[in-house]
C-alpha positions in Angstrom: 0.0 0.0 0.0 1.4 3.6 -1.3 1.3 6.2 1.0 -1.9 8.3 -0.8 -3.6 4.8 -0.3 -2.9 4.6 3.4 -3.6 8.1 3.8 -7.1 7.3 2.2 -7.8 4.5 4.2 -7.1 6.9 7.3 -10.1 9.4 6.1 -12.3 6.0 5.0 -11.7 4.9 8.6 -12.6 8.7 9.8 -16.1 8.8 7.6 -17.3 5.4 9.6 -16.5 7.5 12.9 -18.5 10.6 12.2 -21.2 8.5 10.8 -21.3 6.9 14.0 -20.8 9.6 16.2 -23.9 11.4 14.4 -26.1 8.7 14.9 -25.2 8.8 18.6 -25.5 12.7 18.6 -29.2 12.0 17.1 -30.3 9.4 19.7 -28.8 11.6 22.4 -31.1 14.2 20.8 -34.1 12.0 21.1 -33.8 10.7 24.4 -33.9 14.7 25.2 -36.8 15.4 23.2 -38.9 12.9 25.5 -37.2 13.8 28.7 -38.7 17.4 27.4 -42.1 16.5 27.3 -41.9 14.0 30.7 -40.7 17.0 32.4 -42.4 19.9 30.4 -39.9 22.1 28.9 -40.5 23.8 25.9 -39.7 22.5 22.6 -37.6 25.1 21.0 -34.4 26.3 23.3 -32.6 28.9 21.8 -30.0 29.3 25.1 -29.4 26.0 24.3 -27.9 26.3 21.0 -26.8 29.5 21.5 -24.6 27.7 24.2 -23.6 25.1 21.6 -22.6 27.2 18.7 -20.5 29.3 21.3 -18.6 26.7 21.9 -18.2 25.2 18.6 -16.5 28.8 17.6 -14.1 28.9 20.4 -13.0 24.9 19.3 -12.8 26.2 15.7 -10.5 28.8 16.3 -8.5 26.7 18.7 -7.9 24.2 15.7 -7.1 26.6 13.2 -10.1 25.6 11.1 -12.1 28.3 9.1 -15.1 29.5 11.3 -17.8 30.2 8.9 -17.9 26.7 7.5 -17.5 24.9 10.5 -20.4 27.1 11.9 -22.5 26.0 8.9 -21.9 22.2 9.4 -22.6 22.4 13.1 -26.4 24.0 12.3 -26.7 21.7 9.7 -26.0 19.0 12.6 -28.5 20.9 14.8 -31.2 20.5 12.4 -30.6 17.1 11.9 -31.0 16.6 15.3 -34.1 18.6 15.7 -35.7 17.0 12.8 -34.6 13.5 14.4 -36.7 14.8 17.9 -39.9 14.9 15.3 -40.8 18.2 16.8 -41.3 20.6 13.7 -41.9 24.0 14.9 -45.2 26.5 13.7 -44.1 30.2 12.6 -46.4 32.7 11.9 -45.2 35.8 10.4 -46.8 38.6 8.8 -47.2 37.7 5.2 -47.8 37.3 2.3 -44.4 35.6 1.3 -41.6 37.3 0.3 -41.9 40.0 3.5 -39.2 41.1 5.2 -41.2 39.8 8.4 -40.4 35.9 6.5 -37.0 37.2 6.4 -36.7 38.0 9.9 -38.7 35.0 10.8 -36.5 32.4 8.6 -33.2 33.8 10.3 -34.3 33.5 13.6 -35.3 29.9 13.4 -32.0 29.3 10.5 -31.1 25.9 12.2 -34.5 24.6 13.3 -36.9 22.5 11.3 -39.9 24.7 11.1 -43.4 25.2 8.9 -44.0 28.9 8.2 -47.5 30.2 8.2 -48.2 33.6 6.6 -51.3 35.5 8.2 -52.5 38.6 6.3 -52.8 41.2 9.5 -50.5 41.6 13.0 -53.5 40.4 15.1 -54.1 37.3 12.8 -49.8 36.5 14.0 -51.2 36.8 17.6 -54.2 35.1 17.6 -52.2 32.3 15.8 -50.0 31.7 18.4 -52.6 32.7 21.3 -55.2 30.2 20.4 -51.7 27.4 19.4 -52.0 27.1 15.5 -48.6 28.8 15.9 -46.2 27.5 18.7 -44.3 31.1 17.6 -45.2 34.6 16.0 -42.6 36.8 14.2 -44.0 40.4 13.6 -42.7 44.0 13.4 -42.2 46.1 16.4 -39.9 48.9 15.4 -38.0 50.7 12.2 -34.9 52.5 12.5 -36.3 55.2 10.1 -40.2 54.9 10.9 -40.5 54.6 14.3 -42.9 52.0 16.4 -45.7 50.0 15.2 -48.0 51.4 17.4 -50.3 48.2 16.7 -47.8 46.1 18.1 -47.2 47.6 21.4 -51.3 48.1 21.7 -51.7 44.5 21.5 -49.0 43.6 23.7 -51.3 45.1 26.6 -54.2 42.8 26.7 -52.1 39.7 25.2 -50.9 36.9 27.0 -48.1 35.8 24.9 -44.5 36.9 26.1 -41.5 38.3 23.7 -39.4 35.1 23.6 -36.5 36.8 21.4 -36.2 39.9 19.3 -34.4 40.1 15.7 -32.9 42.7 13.5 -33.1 43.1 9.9 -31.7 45.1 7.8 -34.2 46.9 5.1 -32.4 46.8 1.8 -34.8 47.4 -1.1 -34.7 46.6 -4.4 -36.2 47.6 -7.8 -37.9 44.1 -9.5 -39.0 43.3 -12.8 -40.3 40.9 -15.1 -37.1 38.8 -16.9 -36.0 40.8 -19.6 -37.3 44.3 -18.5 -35.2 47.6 -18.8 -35.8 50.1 -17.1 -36.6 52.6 -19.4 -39.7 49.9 -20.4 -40.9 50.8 -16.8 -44.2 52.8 -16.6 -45.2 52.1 -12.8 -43.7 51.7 -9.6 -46.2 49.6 -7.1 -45.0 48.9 -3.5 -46.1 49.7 0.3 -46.2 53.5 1.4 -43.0 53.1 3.7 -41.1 51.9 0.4 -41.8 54.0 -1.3 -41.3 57.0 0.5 -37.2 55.3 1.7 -36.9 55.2 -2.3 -37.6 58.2 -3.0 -34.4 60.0 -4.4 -34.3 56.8 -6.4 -37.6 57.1 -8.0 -37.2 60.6 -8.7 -33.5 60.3 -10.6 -34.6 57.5 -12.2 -38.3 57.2 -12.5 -39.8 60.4 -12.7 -41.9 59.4 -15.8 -43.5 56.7 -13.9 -46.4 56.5 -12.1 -47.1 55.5 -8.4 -49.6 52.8 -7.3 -49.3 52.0 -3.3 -50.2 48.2 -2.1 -50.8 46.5 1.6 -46.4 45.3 1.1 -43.8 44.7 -0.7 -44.0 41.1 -1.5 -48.0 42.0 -2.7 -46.2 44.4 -4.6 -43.9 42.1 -6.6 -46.3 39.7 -7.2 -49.1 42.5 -9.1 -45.7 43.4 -10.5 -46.0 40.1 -12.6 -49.4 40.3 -14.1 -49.0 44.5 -15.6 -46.5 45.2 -18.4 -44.5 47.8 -17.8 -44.7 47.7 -14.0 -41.7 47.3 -11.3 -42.1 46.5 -7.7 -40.0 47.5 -4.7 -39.1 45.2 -2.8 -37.1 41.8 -1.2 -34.9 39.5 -2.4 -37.1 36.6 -1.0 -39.9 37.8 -3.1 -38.3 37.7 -6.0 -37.5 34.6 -5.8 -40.7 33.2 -4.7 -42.5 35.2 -7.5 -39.3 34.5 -10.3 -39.1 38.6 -10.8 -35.1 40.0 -11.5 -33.8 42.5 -10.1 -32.1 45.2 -11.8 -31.1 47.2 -8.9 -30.4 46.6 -5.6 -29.9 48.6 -2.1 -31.7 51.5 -3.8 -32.8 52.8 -0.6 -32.2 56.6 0.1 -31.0 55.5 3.6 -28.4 52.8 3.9 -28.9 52.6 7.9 -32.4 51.4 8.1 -33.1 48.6 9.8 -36.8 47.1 11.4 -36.6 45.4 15.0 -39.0 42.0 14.9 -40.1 40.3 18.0 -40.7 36.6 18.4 -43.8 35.9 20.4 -44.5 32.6 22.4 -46.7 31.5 25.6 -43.6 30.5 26.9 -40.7 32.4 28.2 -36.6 32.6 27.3 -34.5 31.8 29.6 -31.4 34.3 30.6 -28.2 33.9 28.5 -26.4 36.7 29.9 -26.9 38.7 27.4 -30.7 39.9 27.4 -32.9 42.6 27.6 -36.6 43.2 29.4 -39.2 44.6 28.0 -42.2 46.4 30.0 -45.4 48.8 30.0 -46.6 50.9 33.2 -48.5 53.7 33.8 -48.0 56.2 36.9 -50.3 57.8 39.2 -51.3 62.1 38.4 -48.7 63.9 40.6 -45.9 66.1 39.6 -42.4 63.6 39.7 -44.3 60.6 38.8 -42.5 59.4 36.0 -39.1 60.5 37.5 -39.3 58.6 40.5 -40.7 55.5 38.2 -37.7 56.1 36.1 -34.9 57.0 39.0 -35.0 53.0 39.5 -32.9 52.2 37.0 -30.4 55.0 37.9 -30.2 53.8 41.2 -29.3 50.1 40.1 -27.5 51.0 37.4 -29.6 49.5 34.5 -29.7 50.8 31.0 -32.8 51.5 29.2 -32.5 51.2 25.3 -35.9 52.7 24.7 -38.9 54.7 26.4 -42.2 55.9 24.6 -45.8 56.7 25.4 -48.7 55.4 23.7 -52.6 56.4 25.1 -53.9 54.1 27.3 -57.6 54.4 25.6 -59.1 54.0 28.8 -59.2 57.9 29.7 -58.5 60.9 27.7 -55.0 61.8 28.5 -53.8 59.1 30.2 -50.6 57.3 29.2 -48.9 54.0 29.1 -44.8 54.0 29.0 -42.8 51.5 27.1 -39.9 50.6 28.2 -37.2 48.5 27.1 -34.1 48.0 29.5 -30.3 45.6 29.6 -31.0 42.3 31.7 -33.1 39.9 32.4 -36.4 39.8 35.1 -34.9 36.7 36.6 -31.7 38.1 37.7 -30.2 40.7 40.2 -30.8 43.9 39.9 -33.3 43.8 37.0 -35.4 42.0 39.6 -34.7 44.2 42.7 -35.5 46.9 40.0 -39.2 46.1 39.0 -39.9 45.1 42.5 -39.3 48.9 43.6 -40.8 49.5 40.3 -44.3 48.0 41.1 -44.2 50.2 44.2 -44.3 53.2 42.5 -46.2 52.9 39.3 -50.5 52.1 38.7 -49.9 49.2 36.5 -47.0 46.8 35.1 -46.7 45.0 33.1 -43.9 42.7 32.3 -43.7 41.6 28.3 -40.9 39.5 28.8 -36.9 38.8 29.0 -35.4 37.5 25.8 -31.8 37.4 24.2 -30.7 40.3 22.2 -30.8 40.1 18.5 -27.4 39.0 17.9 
């Protein structure tokens, strides 16, 4: 035997061992999934392979190896695994397909077996999930450029479901044809309102002779976009592929740093990871100092906030509810310390939940 033949017969030998170890990994993985549901634990753990990709990257760069790829075998692995548990997982996400909300939704859940189900309105991804259809909802919370969705945080109030992780996406947009379209053959434009208006140096430098026809979102967009002749759509990547559109420019955006904030919605809650952020509401009572001594909390323990805004409580004319988004997780000192002294001071909190930051 040569050398190249013996070296061969090494990797041969090699392939029979990951074989086997990956058939151990997946039974390990099964005899999990049932301990799960003996003991009641949700199925989806994100800590968990947050914890297992962590320490997959440190390995990698111990051995020299190139990260990115060894990273993509290892979710590969992970799904395998998951899929092996027999435990798909339901998304529902604000559709129709092709929305930046399927992006978001599809990156969150990248190494986990999972159906998507589009629902045509924000309350129809709540009620999914509420009423279990969905074991997870994806939908918009906050844009970069636009501000809140005010729907979001109204629903919030009344719902039961927690915010079980957060994700951020960046908002490229992108002019999309029929195959074979130039765009001097383009007569219309047709996406959503918010498109529209972040494209708007584009459209006028390039498409001032066309006109403007608004639609319910960008993937609706691209798929009218199909059926008129002369029209282009604004809007994802995803969606042109879904709909088999081209693109003829991309990133035509008049902002480059716009990005929209998702949340993932669940009836259960994430665990901490160390490196997690709470989300509330509260109101405080009518007296001069109210909402400084609600706020001096986290000055006193030394918590950041990341975002505060009112929204009307609809209840009484004039009366307010605060958002509020602050570093740490409810479970651990001094978020906790914090809301307790919190709840002394304010008419009503609520707590939306403590999930990891988008990463």
């Amino acid at each position: 035997m040569n050398k190249i033949e013996a070296l061969r017969k090494e990797v041969d030998n090699l392939d029979v061992e990951i074989i086997n170890l990956l058939k151990k990994r997946v039974e390990l993985a099964k005899a999990i999934s049932k301990a799960k549901k003996e003991e009641g634990y949700p199925i989806y753990d994100p800590l968990r392979e947050e914890k297992v990709i962590k320490k997959v990257k440190n390995l990698a760069l111990k051995k020299n190896l190139n990260l990115n790829e060894v990273l993509w075998i290892y979710r590969k692995i992970i799904a395998l695994c998951r899929r092996a548990e027999e435990e798909e997982v339901k998304v529902a996400f604000l559709g129709p397909e092709g929305t930046f909300s399927e992006q978001a939704a599809k990156k969150f859940f990248f190494s986990t077996p999972a159906t998507f189900i589009e629902c045509p309105s924000i309350p129809d991804v709540f009620r999914a999930v509420e009423v279990e259809d969905a074991n997870f909802g994806v939908v918009p919370v906050e844009n970069s450029l636009e501000g809140s969705v005010n729907l979001v945080l109204d629903l919030l109030v009344n719902s039961n479901l927690k915010i079980f992780g957060e994700i951020e996406e960046k908002i490229s947009h992108n002019l999309i044809v029929k195959p074979g379209t130039k765009i001097e053959d383009i007569k219309i434009v047709i996406s959503h309102p918010q498109a529209l208006a972040q494209c708007r140096k584009f459209i006028e430098e390039n498409l001032y002779e066309a006109k403007i026809k608004e639609s319910t979102s960008t993937a609706l967009a691209v798929k009218m976009a199909k059926k008129i002749k002369g029209a282009a759509a604004i809007g994802t990547e995803l969606a042109a592929q879904i709909y088999g559109m081209e693109i003829i420019a991309k990133g035509i955006e008049d902002w480059p740093n716009n990005y929209t904030r998702f949340f993932v919605l669940s009836k259960n809650e994430a665990k901490p990871t160390g490196n997690d952020k709470t989300s509330i509401i509260f109101s405080v009572k009518h007296k001069p100092g109210a909402l400084y001594q609600a706020l001096e909390v986290f000055a006193k323990k030394q918590i950041n906030l990341t975002k505060i805004e009112s929204r009307p409580s609809r209840k009484k004319p004039w009366e307010y509810l605060f958002y509020c988004d602050f570093e740490g997780h409810k479970e651990q000192p001094p978020c906790n310390e914090a809301l307790k002294e919190l709840k002394e001071r304010c008419a009503f909190i609520k707590i939306l939940g403590s999930y990891p930051k988008a990463q």
